[in-house]
N, C-alpha and C positions, 0 to 999 in steps of 0.2 A: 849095774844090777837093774834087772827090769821089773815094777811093779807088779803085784799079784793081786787081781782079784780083795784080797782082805786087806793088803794095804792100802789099795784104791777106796774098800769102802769107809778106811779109818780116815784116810785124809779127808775125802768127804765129808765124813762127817764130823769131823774136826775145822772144818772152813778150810783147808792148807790147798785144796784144786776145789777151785768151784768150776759145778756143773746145773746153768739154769737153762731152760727147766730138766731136770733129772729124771730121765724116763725108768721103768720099772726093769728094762733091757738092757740100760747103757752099761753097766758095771759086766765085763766077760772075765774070764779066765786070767789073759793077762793084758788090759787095758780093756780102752770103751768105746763102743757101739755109737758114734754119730749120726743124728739124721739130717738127710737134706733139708735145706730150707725152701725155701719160695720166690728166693729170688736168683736167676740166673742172668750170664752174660755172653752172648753169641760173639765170637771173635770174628768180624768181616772179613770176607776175601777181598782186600784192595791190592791196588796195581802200584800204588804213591808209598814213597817210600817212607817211615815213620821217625824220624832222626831223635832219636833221647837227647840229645843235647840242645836240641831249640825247645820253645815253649811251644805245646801240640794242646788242641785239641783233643784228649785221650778219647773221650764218648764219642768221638766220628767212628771210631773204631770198633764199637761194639755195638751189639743189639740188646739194651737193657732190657727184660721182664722180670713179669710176677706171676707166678700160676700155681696151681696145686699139681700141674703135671708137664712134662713137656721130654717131646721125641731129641735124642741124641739121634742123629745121620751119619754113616758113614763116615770116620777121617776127621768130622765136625772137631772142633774146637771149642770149647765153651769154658767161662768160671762160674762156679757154684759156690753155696756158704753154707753150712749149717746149721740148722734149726736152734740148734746150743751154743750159746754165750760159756765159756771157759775164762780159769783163772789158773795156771800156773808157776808158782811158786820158785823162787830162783836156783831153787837145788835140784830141779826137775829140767830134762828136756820131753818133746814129744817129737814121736816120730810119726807121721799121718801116712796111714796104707789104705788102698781102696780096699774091702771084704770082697774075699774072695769069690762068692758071687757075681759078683761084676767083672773081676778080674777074669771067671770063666768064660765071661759073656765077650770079652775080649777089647772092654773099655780100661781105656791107661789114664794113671795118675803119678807125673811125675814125681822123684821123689819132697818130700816136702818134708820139714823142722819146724817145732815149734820151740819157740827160744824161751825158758827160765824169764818170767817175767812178762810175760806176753797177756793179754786179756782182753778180752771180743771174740765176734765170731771168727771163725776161720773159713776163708776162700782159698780154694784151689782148683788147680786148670787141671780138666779134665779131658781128654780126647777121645772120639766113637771108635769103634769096632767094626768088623765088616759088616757089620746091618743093622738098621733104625733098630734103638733100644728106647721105650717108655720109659720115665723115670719118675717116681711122684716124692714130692714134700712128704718129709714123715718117716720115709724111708729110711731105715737104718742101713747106713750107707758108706761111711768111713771108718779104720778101725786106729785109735790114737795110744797107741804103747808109749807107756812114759820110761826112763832111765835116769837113776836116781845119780848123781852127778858126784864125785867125787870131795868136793866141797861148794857153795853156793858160788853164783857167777861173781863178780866181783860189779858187773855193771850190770842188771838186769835188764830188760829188752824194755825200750821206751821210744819206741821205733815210731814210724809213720802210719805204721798199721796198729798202733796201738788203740784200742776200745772202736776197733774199728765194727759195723754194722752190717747186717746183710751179705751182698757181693761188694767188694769194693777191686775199682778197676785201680792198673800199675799205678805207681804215684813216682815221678822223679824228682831227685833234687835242685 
């Protein structure tokens, strides 16, 4: 069952999903309105190949910023975070879609889950479209439909990316 609008504003305001800070837009129809944050991470074009199972360097790989704005290019690659800190509850998943604005503008967002028990920002890889698109912090930007889960997780998510900040770049074990 997918949340509604008056469920989302009861959990809210019952503490059951925290949304800090909680803009006056996030709460839609059926889920909530994210905005970018200000911190982004440019995926490099390298030629060396990136092996997950040896210990790497991960930040050679990216270009870390912070800006209130910045151009998506073509094809580009990037991770982005949210302006909003979340808390989701173990009886909930989330499912994260880019608004369909953007999705017009012809930029992709694979698909993405958020796991019952998850809390921090949320990063996700985004990829350009056929032509530089501006993007500015603030922008309501992601759209996070939650699905009330049949019974609570049995393990809630206490992952690697847990209270995680900002962008945070892959992490391996």
């Amino acid at each position: 069952m997918i949340l509604s609008d008056r469920e989302l504003e009861g959990y809210i305001r019952r503490g059951i999903i925290v949304v800090k800070p909680l803009g006056r837009e996030t709460i839609r129809e059926n889920g909530l309105d994210l905005r970018l944050g200000e911190n982004f991470a440019i995926i490099k074009s390298l030629k060396e190949t990136l092996n997950i199972r040896e210990r790497v360097k991960i930040e050679n790989y990216y270009k870390i910023r912070k800006a209130k704005s910045f151009t998506l290019k073509p094809n580009e690659r990037v991770l982005v975070s949210t302006l909003e800190y979340i808390e989701v509850p173990p009886n909930l998943i989330g499912f994260i879609n880019l608004r369909s604005t953007f999705a017009r503008l012809g930029l992709i967002l694979p698909p993405t889950i958020v796991d019952g028990g998850f809390k921090g920002n949320l990063t996700v890889g985004l990829v350009g479209g056929s032509f530089p698109v501006k993007l500015y912090a603030g922008e309501r930007f992601l759209h996070l439909i939650f699905a009330k889960l049949a019974s609570p997780v049995k393990k809630p998510y206490k992952g690697k990316y847990q209270g995680q900040k900002g962008v945070t770049l892959p992490r391996f074990d």
